[in-house]
C-alpha positions in Angstrom: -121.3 72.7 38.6 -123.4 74.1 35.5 -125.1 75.3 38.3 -122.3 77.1 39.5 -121.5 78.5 36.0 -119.6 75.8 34.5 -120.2 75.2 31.2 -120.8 72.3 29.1 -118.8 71.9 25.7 -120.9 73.9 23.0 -120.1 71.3 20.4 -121.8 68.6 22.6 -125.2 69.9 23.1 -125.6 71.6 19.6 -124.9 67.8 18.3 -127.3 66.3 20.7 -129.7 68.8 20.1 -129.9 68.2 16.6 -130.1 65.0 17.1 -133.4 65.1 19.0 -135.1 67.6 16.4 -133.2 67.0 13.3 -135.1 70.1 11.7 -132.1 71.5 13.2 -129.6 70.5 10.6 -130.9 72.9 8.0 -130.4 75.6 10.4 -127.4 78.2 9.4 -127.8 79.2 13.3 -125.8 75.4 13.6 -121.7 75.0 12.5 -121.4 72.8 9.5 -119.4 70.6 11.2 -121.9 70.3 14.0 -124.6 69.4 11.0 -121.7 67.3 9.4 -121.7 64.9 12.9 -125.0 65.1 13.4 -125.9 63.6 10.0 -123.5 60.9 10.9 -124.9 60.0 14.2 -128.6 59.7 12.9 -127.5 57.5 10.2 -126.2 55.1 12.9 -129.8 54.9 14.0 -132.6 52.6 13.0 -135.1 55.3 10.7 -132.3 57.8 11.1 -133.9 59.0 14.8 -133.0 58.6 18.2 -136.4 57.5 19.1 -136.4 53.9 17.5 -135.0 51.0 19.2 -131.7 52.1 18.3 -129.6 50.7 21.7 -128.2 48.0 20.3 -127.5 49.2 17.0 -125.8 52.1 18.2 -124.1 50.0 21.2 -122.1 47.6 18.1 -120.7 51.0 16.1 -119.8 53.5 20.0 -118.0 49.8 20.7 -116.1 50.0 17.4 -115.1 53.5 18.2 -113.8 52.9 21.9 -111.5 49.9 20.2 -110.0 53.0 18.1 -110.4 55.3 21.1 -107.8 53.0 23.1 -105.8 51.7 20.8 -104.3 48.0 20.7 -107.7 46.3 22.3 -109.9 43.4 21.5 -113.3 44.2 21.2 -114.8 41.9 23.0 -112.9 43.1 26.6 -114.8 46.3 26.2 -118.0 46.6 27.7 -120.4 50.0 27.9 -121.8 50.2 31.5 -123.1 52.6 34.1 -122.2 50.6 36.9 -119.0 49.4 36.4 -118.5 48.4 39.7 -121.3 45.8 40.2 -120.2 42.6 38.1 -116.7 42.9 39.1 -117.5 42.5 42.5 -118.9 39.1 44.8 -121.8 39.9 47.0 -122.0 36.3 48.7 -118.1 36.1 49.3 -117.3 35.0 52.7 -115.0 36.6 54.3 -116.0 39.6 52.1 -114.0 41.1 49.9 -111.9 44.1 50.1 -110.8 46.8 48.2 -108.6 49.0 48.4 -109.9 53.0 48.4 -107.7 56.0 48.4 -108.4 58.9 50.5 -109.4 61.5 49.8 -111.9 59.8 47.5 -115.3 60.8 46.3 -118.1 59.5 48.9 -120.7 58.1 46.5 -117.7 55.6 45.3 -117.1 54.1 48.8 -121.2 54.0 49.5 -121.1 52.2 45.7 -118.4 49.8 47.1 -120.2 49.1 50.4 -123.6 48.9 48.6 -122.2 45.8 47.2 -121.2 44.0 50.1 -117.7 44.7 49.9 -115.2 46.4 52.7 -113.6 49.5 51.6 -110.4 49.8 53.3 -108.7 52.9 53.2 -104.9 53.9 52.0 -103.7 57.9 52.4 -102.0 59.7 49.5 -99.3 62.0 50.4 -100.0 65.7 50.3 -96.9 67.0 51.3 -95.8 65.0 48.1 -98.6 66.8 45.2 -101.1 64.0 46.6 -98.8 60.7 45.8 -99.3 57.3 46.4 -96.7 55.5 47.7 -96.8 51.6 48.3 -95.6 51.8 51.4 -99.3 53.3 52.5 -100.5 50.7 50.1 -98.9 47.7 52.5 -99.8 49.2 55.7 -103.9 49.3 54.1 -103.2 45.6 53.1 -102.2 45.1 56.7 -105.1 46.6 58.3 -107.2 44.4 56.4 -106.3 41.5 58.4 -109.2 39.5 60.1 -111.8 42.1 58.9 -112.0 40.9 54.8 -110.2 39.8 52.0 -108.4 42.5 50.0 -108.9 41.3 46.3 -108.9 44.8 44.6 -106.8 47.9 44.5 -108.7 51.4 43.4 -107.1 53.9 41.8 -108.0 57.1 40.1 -105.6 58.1 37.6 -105.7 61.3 37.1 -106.9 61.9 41.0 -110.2 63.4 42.5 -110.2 65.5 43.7 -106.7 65.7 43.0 -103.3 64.8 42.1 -101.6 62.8 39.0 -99.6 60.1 38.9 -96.4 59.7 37.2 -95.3 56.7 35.1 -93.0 55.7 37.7 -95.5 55.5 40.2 -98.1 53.4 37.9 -94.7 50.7 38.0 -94.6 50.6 41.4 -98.4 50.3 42.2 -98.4 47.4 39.3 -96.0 45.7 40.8 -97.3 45.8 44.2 -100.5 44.6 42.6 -98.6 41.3 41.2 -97.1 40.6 44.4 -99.9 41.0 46.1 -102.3 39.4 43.4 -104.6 42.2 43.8 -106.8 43.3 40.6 -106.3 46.6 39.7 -109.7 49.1 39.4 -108.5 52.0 37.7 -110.7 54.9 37.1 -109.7 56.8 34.2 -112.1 59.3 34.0 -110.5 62.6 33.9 -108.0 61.7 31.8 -108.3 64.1 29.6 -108.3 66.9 32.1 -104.4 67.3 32.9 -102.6 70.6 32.9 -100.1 70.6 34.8 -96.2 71.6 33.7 -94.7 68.7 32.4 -97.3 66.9 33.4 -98.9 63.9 31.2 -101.2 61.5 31.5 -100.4 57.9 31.0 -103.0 55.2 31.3 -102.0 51.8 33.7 -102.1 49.8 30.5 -100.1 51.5 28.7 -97.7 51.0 31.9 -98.3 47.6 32.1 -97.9 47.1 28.4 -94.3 48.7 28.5 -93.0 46.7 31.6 -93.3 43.4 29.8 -93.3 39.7 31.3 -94.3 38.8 33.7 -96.5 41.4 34.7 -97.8 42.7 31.2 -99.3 39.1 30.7 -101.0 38.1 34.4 -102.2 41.6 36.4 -105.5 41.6 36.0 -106.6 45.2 35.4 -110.2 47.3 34.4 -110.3 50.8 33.1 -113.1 52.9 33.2 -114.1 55.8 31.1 -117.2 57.6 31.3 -118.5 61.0 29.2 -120.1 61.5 32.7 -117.4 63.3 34.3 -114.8 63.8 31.3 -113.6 66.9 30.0 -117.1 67.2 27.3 -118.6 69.0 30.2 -121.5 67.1 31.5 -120.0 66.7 34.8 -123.0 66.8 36.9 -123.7 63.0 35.6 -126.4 64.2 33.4 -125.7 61.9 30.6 -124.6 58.5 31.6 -122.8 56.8 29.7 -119.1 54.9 29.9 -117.1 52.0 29.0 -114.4 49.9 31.0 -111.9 47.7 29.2 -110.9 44.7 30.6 -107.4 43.5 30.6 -105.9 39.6 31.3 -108.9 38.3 33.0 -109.4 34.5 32.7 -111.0 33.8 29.1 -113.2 30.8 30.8 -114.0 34.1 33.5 -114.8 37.1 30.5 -117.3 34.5 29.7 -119.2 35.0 33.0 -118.2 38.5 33.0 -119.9 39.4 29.2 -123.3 38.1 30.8 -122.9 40.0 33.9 -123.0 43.2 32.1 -124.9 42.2 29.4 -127.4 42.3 32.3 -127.3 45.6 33.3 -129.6 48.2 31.6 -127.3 49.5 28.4 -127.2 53.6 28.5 -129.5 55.6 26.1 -129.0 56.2 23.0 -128.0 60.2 23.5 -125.6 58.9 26.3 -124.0 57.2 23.6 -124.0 59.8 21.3 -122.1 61.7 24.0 -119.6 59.0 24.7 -118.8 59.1 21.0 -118.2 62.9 20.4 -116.3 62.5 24.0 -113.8 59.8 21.9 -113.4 62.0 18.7 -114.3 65.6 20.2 -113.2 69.2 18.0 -110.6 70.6 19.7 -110.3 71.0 23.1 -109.4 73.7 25.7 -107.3 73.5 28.6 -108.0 75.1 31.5 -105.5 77.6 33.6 -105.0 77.6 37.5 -102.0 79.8 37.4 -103.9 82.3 39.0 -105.7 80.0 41.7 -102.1 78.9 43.1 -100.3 82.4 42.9 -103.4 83.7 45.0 -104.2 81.1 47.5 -100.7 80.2 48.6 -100.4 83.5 49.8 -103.1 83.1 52.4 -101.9 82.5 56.0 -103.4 78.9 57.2 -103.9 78.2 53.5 -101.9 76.2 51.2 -102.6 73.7 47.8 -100.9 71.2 46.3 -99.7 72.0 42.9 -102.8 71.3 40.3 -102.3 69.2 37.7 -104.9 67.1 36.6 -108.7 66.4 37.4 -111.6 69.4 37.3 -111.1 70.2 41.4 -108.9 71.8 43.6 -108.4 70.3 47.3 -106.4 73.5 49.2 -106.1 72.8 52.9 -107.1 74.5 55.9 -104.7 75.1 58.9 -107.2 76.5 61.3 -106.5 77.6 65.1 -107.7 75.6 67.8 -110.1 78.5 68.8 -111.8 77.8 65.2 -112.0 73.9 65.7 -113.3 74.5 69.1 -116.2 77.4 68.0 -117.0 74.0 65.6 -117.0 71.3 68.1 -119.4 73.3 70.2 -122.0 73.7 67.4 -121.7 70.1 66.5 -120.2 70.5 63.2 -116.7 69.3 61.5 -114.4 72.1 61.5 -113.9 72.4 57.5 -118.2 72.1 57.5 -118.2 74.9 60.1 -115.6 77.1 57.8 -117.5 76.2 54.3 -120.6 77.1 56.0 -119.3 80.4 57.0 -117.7 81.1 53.7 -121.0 80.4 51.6 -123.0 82.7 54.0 -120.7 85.8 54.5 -119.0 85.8 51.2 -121.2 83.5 48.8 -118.8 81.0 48.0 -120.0 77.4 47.6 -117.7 74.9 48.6 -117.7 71.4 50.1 -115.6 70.1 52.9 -112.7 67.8 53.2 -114.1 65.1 55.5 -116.5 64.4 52.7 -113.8 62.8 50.4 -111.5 60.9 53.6 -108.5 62.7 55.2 -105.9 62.0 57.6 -107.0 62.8 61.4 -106.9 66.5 62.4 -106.1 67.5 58.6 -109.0 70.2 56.7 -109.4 70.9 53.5 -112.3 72.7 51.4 -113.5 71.4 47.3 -114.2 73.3 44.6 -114.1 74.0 41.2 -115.1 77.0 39.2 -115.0 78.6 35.5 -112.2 80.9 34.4 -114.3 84.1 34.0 -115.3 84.2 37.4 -111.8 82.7 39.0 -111.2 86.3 39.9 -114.0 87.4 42.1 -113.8 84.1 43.9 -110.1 84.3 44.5 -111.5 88.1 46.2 -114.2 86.8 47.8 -112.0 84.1 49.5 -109.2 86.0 50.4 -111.4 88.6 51.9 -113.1 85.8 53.9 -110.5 84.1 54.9 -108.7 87.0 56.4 -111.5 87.8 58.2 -112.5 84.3 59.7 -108.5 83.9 60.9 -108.8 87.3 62.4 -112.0 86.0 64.6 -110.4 82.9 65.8 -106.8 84.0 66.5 
């Protein structure tokens, strides 16, 4: 995406920079309250530089900060990670376990899942409803799972990607599906701070389960993830990895095992920590506009989105004629591939297609994202395009 023109938070790469060369803090070219943090950080660090053996030592104080981060929490159910997924769960299990994966999902999270041995099965959120979840989807994935593993976890991304945001009402429902079931919820809470919808909010799944009370608030197990690697600080592209996931009513004779499980992993560097803390306590933030997207793309014929509310992508879908599904089957492609690659080669517009991120049989969609300053020319560009391409293959 910085690729693409989207760019990272200023305040987060002056601090880092700084960091690295400290000569940097006497600089007037710097904001004073860029120096001011910088300072801070380094004095965190072992010889006041990023280049001693400063994990640990920075680890104990980012911790510290993640309790005040997300509020009522015990220290020791936090734990900073990079792969979040691995010690939560069982390689060896026979039958092997199953978890529950929403579609459309990102790709790499389902080849994470199945790297570890586990069966993703899949559940469809509702486009025609802004990209809901619905627990009746949720019971007929639990169903299908029957005889092929054992469905121990539910996955959810809260706010979605690549899109849609779940209400409070729906974060009941799922948590109570999840006790019945005695599923553990996975909740990835990554682009939390990227929500901008009208009336649109986000609200974790513990703070939900917090404000439904006994029995539930005391016996659903539940982990949620955090990472600066694809918050709203801008390093989307995974560049700096670094994240946290709090762990909520597990077993205490269990977070025993669980503490040395990640305590195995390799801990982030110490700049990724740096960057998890100015993601918890960040200046102030913009939010970002898609007034203009929607206004312009629901116009389109054989084009319509979703309303966008949350999360850094939007997910429009494609209603293409059967002569344009069939030009696609003939050259061996997927129809959204066939009409992404199209779109990038006649009117320069990168995009990726649907049936990388799951969705339902003979539906298309396209993904992308883009910065404000250019929204414009690639609303033009696509409209022009898509005109076009619907012309060909009427």
């Amino acid at each position: 995406l910085h690729k693409a023109g989207m760019k990272p938070l200023t305040f987060v790469r002056q601090v880092l920079a700084a960091c690295v060369y400290p000569p940097l803090i006497n600089s007037s070219n710097l904001p004073l309250d860029v120096r001011q943090r910088t300072q801070e950080e380094l004095r965190r660090c072992v010889g006041g530089s990023v280049g001693e053996g400063n994990v640990l030592r920075v680890t104990t104080i980012i911790v510290s900060q993640i309790k005040l981060y997300c509020q009522f929490c015990n220290v020791q159910d936090i734990h900073r990670t990079e792969m979040p997924f691995r010690p939560l769960l069982n390689r060896e299990a026979s039958p092997r376990t199953g978890v529950l994966i929403p579609v459309p999902c990102h790709n790499k999270t389902v080849l994470s899942i199945m790297q570890l041995g586990a069966v993703a099965v899949p559940y469809y959120l509702s486009e025609e409803q802004g990209w809901a979840l619905q627990v009746e989807e949720l019971q007929r994935a639990l169903e299908s799972a029957k005889g092929v593993c054992n469905p121990v976890a539910l996955y959810i991304i809260n706010p979605g990607n690549p899109a849609g945001i779940y209400s409070s009402q729906c974060g009941d429902q799922v948590i109570r599906f999840a006790w019945e079931k005695r599923l553990f919820l996975l909740v990835d809470e990554v682009y939390q701070d990227c929500v901008y919808g009208e009336n649109c909010e986000f609200v974790s799944y513990k703070r939900t389960l917090s404000e439904m009370g006994p029995p539930f608030s005391g016996t659903v197990e539940l982990a949620s993830f955090h990472s600066v690697s694809k918050s709203f600080s801008g390093e989307y592209v995974c560049g700096l990895r670094a994240g946290y996931v709090e762990l909520v009513n597990l077993d205490p004779a269990v977070m025993k095992y669980i503490h040395t499980l990640f305590s195995k992993d390799s801990c982030e560097t110490v700049l990724g920590q740096i960057a998890l803390d100015l993601m918890m306590d960040p200046p102030k933030p913009g939010d970002p506009s898609y007034l203009l997207y929607k206004q312009v793309v629901n116009s389109l014929p054989g084009f319509s989105c979703s309303p966008i509310e949350g999360g850094l992508f939007a997910f429009p879908r494609l209603h293409l004629t059967p002569k344009a599904i069939q030009k696609a089957k003939e050259l061996g492609l997927q129809p959204d591939t066939f009409y992404c690659t199209r779109l990038l080669e006649e009117g320069g517009v990168f995009t990726g297609p649907g049936w990388e991120y799951g969705q339902k049989e003979g539906t298309y969609h396209i993904r992308y994202n883009t910065s404000r300053d250019v929204m414009e020319e690639l609303l033009r560009r696509l409209s022009s395009f898509h005109m076009t391409f619907m012309k060909d293959f009427s």
